[in-house]
C-alpha positions in Angstrom: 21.6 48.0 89.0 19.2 48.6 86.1 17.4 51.8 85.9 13.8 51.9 85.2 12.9 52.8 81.3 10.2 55.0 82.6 12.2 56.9 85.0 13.2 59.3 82.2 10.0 60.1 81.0 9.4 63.8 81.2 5.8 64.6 83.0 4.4 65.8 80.1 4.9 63.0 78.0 3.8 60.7 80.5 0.6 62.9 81.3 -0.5 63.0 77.8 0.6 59.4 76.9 -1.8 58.3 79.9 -4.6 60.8 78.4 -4.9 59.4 74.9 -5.2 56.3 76.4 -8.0 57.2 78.7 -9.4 59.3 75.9 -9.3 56.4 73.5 -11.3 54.0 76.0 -13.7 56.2 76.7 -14.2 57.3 73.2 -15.3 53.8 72.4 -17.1 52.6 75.1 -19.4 55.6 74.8 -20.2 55.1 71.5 -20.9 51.8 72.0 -23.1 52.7 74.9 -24.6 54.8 73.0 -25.7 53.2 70.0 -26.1 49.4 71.8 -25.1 47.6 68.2 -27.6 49.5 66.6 -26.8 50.0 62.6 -27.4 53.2 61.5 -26.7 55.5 64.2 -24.5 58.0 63.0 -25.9 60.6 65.8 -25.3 58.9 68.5 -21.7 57.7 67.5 -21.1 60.9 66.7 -22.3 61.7 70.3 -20.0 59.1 72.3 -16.8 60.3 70.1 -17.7 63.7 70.6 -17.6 63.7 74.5 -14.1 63.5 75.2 -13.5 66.0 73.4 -16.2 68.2 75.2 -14.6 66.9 78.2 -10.9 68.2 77.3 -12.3 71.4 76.0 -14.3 72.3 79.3 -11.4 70.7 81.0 -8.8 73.6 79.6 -11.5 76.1 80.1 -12.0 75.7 83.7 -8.3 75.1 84.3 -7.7 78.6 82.7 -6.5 77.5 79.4 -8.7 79.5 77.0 -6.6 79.1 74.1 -6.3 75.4 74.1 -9.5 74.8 74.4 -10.2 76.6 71.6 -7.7 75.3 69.5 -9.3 71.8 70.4 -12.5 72.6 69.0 -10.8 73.5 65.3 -8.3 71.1 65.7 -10.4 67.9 66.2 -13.1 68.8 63.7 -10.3 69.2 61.0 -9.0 66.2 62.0 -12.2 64.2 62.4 -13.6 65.6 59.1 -9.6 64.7 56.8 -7.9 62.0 58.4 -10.6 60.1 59.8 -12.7 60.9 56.7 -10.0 60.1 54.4 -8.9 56.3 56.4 -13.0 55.6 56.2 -13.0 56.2 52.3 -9.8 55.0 51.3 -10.7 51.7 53.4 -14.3 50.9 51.7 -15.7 54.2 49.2 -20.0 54.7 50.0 -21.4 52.7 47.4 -23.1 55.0 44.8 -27.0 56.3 45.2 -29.0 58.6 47.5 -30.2 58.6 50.9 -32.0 60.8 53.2 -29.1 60.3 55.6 -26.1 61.3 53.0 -28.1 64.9 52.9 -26.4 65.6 56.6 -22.8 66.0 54.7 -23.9 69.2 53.2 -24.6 70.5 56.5 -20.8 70.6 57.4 -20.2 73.5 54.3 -22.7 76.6 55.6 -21.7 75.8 59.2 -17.6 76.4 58.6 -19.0 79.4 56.4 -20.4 81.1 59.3 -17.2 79.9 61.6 -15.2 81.8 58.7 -17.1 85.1 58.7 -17.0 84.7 62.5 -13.1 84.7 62.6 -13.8 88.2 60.4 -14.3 90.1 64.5 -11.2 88.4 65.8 -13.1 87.4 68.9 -15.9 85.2 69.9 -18.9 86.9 71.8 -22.5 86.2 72.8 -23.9 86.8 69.5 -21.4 84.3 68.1 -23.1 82.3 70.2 -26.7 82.6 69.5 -25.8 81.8 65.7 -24.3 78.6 66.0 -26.7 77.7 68.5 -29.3 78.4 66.2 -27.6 76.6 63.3 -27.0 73.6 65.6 -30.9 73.7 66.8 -32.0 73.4 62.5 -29.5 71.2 62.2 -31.5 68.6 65.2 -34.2 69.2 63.7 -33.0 68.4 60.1 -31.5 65.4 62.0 -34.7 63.9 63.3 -36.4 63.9 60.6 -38.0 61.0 59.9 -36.9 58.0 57.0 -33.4 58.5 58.2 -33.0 54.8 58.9 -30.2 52.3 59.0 -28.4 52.2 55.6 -28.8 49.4 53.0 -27.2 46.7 53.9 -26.2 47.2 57.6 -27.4 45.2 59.8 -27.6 45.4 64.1 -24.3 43.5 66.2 -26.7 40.6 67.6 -23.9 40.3 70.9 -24.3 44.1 71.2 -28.1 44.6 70.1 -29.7 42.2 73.3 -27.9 44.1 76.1 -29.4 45.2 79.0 -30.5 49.0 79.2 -28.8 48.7 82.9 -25.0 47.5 81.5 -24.9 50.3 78.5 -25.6 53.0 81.2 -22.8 51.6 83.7 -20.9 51.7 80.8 -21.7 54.7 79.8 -20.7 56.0 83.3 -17.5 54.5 83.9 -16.7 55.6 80.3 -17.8 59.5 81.4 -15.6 58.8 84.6 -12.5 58.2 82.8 -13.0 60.9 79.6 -12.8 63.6 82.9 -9.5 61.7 84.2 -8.5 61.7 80.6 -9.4 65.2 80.5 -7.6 66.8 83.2 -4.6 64.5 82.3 -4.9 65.9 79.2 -4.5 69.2 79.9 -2.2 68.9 82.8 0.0 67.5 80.1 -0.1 70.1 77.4 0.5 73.1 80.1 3.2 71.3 81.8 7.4 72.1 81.1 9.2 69.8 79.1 11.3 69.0 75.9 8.2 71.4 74.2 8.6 74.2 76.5 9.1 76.5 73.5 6.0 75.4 72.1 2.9 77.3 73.6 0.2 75.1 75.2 -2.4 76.1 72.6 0.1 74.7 69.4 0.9 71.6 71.2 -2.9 70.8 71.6 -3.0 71.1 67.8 0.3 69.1 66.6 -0.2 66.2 69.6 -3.2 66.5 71.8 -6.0 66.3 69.3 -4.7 64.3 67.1 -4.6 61.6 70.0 -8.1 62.3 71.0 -9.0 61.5 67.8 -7.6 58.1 67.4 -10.7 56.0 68.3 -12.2 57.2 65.7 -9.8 56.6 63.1 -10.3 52.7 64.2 -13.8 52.9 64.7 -14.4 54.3 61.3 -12.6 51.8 59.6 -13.9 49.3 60.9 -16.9 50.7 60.5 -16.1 50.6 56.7 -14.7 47.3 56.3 -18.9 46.2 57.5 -20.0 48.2 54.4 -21.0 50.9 56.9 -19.2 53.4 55.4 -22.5 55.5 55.1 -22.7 55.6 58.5 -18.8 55.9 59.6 -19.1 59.3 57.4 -22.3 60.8 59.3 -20.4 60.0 62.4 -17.4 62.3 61.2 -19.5 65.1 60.1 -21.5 65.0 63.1 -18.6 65.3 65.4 -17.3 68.5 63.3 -21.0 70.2 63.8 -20.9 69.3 67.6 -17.7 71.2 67.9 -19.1 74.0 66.3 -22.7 74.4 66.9 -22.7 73.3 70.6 -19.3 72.8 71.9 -18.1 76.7 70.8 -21.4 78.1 72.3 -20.8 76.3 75.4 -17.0 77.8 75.7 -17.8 81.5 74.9 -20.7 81.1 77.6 -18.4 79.9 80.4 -16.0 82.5 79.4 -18.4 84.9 80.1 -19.5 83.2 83.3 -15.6 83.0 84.5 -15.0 86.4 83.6 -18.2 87.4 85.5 -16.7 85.6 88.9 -13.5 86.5 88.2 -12.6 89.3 86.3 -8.8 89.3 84.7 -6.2 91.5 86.6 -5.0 93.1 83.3 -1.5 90.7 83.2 1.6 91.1 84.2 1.6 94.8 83.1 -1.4 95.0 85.8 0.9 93.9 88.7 3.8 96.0 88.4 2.0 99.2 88.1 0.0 98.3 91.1 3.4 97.3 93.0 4.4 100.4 92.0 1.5 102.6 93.6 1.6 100.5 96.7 5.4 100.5 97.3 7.3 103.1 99.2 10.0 103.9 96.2 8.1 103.5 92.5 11.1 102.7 89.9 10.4 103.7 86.8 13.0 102.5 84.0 16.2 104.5 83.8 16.2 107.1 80.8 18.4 109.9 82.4 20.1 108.8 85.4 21.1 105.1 85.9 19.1 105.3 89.3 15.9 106.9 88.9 13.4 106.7 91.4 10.5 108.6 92.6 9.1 108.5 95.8 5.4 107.5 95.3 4.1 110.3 97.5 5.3 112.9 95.6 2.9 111.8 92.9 0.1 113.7 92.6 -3.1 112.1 94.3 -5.4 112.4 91.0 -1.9 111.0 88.8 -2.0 107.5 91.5 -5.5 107.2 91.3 -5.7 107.0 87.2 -2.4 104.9 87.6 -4.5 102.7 89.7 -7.9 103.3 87.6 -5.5 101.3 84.6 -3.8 99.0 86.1 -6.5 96.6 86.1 -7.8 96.8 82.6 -11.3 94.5 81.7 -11.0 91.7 79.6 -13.0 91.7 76.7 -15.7 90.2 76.1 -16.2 86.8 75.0 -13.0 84.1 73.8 -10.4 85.2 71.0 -10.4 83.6 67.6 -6.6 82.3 67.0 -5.5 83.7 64.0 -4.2 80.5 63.3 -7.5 79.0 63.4 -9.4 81.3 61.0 -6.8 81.2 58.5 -6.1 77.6 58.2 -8.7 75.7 60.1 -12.0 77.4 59.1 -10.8 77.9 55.3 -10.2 74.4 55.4 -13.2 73.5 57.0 -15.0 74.8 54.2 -13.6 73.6 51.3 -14.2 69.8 53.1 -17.6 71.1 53.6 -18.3 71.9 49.9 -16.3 68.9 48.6 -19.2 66.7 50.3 -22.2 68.8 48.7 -22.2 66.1 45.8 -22.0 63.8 47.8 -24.7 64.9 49.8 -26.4 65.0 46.8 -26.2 61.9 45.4 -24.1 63.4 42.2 -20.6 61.7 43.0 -19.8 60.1 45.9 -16.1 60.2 47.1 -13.5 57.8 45.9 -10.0 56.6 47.5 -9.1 59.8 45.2 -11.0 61.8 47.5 -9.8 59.7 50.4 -6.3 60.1 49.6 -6.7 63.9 48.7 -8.4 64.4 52.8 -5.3 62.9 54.1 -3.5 64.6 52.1 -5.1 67.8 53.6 -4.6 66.6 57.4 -0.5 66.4 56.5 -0.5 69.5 55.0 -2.5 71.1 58.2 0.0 70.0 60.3 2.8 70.9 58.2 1.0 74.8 57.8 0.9 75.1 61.7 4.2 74.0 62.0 5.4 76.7 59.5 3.3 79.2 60.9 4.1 78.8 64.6 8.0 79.2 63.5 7.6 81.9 61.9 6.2 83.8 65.2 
């Protein structure tokens, strides 16, 4: 009797092989809900891409997974912003000129700035906050502006263009409904034991989680290029990197604040054995002199228990920690993607497959760099 190849599949593996998936539909159908075959709507494909990736990210925060979520904001904009970028140029390069809409790649270079000098406190707090909240509000506004139309040569998906209002938002919802299955599949995945126990939850949302979530738009962008949309496939990219950043972030340090609010943390596992300790008839304490040292807990002095109760239960700080990681690798490159596309932006030299093959060349070496760095720990 045969066995069943999938038998041996480990839950992980299974749970995040049936999240990309999810994650990759919904990916695409938003966008296309979202932009209806309209040409020239960088924004908005930004916005359906970026929504999975939300979805994961508030996913791991509610689930308690601080870390990965956080990791999944750096992560996925470097990927969006070298891989993705580099596939899109390296398939059809932006044809040379100027363009009110090429002006929103400059944007990406003081925004990783300030996500640099962020990383400088080693956490995230409310005033972190307020500041890219406020870059992501001038940044709408830049957005808006008017003249920022389709780019030359595009030209609307006449089977996509004609649909219903009524059909894009049922797709749109069934899309939403499966990025949250996705979502918690997602994360369910990363947390749980497998053949990458030794890896932490927050590396393997790094090294196999985000680059999953970002596979739609590797195939969206190209094709996206190969219509002589490149113009637009780039916006898309950058656009994704800024959501991250100026809304996504703010929206995770908020909720950490709400959560620890609700919930405050129980200082650990340090927490826990002290206050077993106080509340157990016999406190051991490690054994220095005698190989069986114990002290009854009611020969403690009553003002010595209550400070050992006082600290057991330390607060958390305030606001979400910036992985190391993170601010050393991910901002720094962040930034020099970000002023690599000032040219660009404008309208002095537009990237070549030189460029394109130089990005990718920056998402292997990301990889490699976290790899190196986590096994060095």
């Amino acid at each position: 009797m045969h066995e069943w190849p999938l038998a041996n599949i480990d839950p992980a593996t299974g749970l995040l092989a049936v999240a990309v998936a999810l994650l990759y539909v919904a990916a695409r159908a938003l966008a296309d809900a979202l932009t209806g075959g309209r040409a020239g709507s960088p924004g908005l494909r930004a916005i359906g891409h970026w929504l999975p990736i939300a979805a994961v990210a508030l996913a791991a925060m509610a689930m308690g997974q601080r870390d990965v979520a956080v990791r999944l904001v750096f992560s996925t904009s470097v990927i969006a912003v070298s891989l993705v970028l580099g596939a899109i140029v390296l398939t059809r390069p932006p044809a040379p000129g100027h363009s009110a809409a090429r002006r929103r790649w400059g944007l990406l270079a003081p925004v990783a700035a300030m996500a640099l000098l962020a990383g400088f406190h080693a956490r995230m707090t409310g005033f972190t906050a307020m500041v890219f909240l406020a870059e992501g509000l001038a940044i709408v506004l830049w957005w808006m502006r008017p003249g920022d139309g389709a780019a030359p040569g595009s030209s609307p998906n006449p089977a996509l263009a004609g649909r219903a209002i009524g059909l894009r938002w049922a797709q749109g919802l069934l899309a939403g409904a499966l990025a949250l299955i996705g979502a918690w599949a997602a994360v369910a995945g990363v947390t749980a034991p497998g053949p990458l126990g030794r890896v932490d939850p927050a590396m393997r949302a790094a090294l196999i989680l985000a680059p999953g979530v970002c596979i739609a738009m590797v195939g969206v962008g190209v094709q996206l290029a190969q219509e002589r949309r490149t113009e637009e496939a780039i916006g898309a990219q950058v656009g994704v990197a800024l959501l991250n950043l100026c809304l996504l972030l703010p929206l995770l340090i908020g909720m950490s604040y709400v959560m620890d609010a609700v919930a405050p943390g129980d200082g650990g596992v340090a927490a826990v054995t002290l206050q077993a300790a106080t509340t157990h008839p016999a406190m051991t304490i490690p054994a220095t002199t005698h190989p069986a040292a114990t002290i009854p807990a009611t020969t403690l002095p009553a003002t010595t228990r209550a400070a050992t109760a006082t600290t057991a239960s330390p607060a958390r700080p305030a606001g979400l920690p910036f992985p190391m990681l993170a601010w050393r690798i991910d901002t720094a490159l962040l930034l020099a993607i970000g002023m690599m596309l000032i040219p660009a932006a404008m309208g002095r030299r537009m990237p070549g497959r030189i460029e394109g093959g130089m990005l990718i060349a920056f998402f292997a070496a990301y990889l490699l760099a976290l790899t190196m760095f986590h096994a060095m720990r």
